[in-house]
Kinemage of the C-alpha trace (Angstrom):
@kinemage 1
@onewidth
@group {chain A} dominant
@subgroup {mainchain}
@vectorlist {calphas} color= white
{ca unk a 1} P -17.678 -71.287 22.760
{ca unk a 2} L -15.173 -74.186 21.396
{ca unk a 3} L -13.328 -72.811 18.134
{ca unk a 4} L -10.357 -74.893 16.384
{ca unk a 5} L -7.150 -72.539 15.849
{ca unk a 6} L -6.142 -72.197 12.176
{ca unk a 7} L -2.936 -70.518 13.689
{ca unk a 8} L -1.217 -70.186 17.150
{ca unk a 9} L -2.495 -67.473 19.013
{ca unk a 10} L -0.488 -66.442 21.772
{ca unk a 11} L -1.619 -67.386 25.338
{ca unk a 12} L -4.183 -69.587 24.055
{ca unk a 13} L -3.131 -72.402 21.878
{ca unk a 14} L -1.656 -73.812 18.893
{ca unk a 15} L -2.503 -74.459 15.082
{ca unk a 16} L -5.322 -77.414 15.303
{ca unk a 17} L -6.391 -76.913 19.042
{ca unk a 18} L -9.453 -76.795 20.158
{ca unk a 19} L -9.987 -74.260 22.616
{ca unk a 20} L -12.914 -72.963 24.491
{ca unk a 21} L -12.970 -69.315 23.985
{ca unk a 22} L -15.527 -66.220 25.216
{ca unk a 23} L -18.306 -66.126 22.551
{ca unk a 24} L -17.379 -62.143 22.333
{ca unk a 25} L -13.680 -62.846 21.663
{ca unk a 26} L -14.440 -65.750 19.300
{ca unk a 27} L -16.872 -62.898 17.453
{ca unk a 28} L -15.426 -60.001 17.263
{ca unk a 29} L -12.015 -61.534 16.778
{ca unk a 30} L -11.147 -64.604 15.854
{ca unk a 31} L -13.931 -65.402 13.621
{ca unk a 32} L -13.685 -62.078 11.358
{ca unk a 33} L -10.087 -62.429 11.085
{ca unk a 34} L -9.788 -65.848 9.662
{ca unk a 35} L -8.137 -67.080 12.865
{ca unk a 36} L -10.647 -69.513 13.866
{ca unk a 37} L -13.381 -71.916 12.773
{ca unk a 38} L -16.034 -73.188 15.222
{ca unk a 39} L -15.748 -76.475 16.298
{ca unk a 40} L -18.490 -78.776 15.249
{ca unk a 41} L -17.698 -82.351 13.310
{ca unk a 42} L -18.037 -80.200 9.649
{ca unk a 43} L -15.570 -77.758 10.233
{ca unk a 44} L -13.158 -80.191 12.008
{ca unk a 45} L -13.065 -81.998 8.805
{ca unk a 46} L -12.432 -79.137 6.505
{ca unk a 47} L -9.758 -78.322 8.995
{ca unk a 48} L -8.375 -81.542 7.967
{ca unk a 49} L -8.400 -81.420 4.566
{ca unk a 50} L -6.610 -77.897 4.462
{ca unk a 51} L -4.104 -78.980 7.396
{ca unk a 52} L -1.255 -79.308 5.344
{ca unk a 53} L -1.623 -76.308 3.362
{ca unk a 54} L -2.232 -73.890 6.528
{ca unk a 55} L 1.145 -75.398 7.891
{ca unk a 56} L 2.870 -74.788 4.779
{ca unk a 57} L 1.686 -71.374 3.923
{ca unk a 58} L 2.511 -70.768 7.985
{ca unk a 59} L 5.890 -71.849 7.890
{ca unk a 60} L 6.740 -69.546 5.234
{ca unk a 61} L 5.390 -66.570 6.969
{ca unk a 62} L 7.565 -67.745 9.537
{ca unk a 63} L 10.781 -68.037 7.569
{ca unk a 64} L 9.753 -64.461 6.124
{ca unk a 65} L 9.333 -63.219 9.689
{ca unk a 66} L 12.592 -64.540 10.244
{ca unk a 67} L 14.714 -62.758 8.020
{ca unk a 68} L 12.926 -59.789 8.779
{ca unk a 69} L 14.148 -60.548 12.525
{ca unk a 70} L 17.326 -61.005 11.251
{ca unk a 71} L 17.785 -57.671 10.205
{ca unk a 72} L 15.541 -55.693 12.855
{ca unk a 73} L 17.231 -57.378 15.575
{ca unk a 74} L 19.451 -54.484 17.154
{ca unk a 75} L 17.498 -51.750 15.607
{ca unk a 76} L 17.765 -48.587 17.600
{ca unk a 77} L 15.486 -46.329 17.059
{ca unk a 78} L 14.803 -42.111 18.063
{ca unk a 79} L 11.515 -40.296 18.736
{ca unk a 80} L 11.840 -36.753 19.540
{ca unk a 81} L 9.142 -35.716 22.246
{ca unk a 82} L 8.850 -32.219 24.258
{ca unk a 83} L 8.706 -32.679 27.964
{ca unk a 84} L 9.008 -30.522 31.160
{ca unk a 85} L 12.287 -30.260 33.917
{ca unk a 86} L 11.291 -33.442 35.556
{ca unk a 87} L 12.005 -35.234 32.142
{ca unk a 88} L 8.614 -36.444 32.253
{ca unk a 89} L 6.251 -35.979 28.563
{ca unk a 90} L 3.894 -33.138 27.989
{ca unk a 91} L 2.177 -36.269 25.743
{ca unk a 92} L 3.094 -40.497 25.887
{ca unk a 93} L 4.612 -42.741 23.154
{ca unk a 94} L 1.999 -45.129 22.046
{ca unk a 95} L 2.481 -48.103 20.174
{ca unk a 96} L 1.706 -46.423 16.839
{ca unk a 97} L 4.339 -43.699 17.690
{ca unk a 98} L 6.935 -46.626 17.502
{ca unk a 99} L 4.966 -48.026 15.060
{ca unk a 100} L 5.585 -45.237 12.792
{ca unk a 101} L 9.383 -45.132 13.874
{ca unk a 102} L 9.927 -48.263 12.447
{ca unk a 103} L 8.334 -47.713 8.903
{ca unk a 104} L 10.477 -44.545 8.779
{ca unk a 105} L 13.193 -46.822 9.898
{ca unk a 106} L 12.843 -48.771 6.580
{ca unk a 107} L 10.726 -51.702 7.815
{ca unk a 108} L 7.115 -53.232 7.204
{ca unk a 109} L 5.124 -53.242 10.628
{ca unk a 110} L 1.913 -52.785 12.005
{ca unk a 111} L 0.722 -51.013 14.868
{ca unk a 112} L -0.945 -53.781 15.913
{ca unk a 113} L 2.512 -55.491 15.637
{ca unk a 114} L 4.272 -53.493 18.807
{ca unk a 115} L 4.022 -55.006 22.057
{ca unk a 116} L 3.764 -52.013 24.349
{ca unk a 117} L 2.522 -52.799 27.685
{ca unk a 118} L 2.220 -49.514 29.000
{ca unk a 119} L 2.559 -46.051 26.923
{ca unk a 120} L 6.547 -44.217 27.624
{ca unk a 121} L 5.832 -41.287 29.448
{ca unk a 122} L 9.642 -40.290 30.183
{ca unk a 123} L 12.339 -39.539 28.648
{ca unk a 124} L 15.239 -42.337 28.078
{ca unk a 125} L 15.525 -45.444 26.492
{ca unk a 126} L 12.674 -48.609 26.676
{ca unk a 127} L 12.887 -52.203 25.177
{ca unk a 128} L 10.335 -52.578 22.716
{ca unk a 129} L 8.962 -56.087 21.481
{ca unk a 130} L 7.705 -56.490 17.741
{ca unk a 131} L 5.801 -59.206 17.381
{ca unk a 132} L 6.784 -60.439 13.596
{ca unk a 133} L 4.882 -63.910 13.673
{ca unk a 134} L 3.047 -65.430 16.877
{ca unk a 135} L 6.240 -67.421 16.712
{ca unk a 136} L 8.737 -64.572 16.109
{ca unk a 137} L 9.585 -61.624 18.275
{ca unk a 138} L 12.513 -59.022 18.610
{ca unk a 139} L 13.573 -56.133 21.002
{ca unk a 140} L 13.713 -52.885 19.402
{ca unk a 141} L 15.683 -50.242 21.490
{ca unk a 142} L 13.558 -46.551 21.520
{ca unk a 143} L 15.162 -43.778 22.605
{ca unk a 144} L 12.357 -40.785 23.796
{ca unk a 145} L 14.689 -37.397 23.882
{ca unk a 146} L 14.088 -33.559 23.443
{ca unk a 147} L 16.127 -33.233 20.335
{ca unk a 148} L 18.882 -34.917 18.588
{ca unk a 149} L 21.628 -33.583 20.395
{ca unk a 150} L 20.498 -34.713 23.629
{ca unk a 151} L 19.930 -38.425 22.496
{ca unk a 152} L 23.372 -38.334 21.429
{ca unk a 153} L 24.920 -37.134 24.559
{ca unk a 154} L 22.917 -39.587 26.527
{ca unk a 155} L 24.035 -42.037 24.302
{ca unk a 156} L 27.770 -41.377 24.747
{ca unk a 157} L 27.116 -41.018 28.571
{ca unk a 158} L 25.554 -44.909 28.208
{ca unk a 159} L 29.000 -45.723 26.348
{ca unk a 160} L 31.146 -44.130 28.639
{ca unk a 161} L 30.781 -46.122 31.556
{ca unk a 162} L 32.033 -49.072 29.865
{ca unk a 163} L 34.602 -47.760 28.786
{ca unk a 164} L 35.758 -46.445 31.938
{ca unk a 165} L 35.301 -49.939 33.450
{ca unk a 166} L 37.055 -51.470 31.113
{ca unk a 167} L 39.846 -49.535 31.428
{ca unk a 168} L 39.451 -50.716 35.548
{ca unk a 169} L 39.473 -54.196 34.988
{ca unk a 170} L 42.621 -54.113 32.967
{ca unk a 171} L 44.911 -51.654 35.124
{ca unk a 172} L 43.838 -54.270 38.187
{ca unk a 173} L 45.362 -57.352 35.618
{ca unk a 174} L 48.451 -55.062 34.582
{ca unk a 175} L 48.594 -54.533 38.609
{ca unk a 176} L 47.943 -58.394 39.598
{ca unk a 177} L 50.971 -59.375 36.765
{ca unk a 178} L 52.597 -56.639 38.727
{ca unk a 179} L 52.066 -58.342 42.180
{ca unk a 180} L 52.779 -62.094 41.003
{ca unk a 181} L 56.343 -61.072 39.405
{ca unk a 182} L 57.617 -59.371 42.571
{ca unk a 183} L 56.377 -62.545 44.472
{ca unk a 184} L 58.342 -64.607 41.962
């Protein structure tokens, strides 16, 4: 079935494409949600007509998204889960889990919003994408730990390394300086 885009879908086109879709997807999808038209010469017209005001009314969801990106960007978020020895969940973190996070976090975003490939079923930290806009994404940083206390010391544990490099890399400088004023 050939429908024209009234916004860009992800993997399948862009705002004004025509794009030959399954009928089922084109139904149950893109159809009901206002995301498509069908392409015959009527609706191609009417697609016309309203061109400029879709692209307007979508680049201002997309400057919205954007400031909203702005200030997710970096967000760090904790979900406290029980699990066994192994470290592996007695449930999963779904989508809506992180979902919910977020709101609680202080942000607007739908569970259909969270890109989440597979569920977390361990414990530890995962990069999470939020899809904003079909044009606007950003990595959220979930945490999945037994308590508070325990995200916090595998937090510092994450920190620490660096640190300790760091210190490394600039006794082997102080040594090098070392080294080239003995030489001179």
């Amino acid at each position: 079935m050939d429908v024209i885009l009234l916004e860009r879908i992800e993997k399948l086109g862009q705002m004004g494409d025509t794009v030959k879709v399954k009928p089922g997807f084109a139904r149950n999808y893109l159809l009901p949600q206002k995301k498509a038209l069908r392409a015959n010469k009527e609706n191609q017209a009417r697609f016309e007509t309203q061109r400029v005001q879709l692209e307007a009314q979508n680049l201002q969801r997309r400057e919205e998204a954007q400031a909203v990106a702005a200030k997710l960007d970096g967000l760090s978020i904790l979900i406290i889960r029980q699990a066994g020895e192994g470290g592996m969940l007695y449930g999963s973190v779904s989508g809506r889990d992180v979902a919910d996070a977020i709101k609680e976090a202080g942000f607007t975003v739908e569970r259909r919003q969270v890109a989440l490939d597979n569920p977390i079923k361990s414990l530890g930290t995962a990069q999470v994408r939020v899809s904003l806009h079909p044009e606007v994404a950003v990595t959220v940083k979930v945490t999945v730990a037994r308590s508070q206390e325990e995200a916090a010391r595998a937090a510092a544990q994450q920190a620490e390394p660096a640190a300790v490099e760091e210190e490394i890399e600039i006794e082997e400088i102080a040594e090098d300086v070392q080294a080239d004023e003995t030489e001179a």
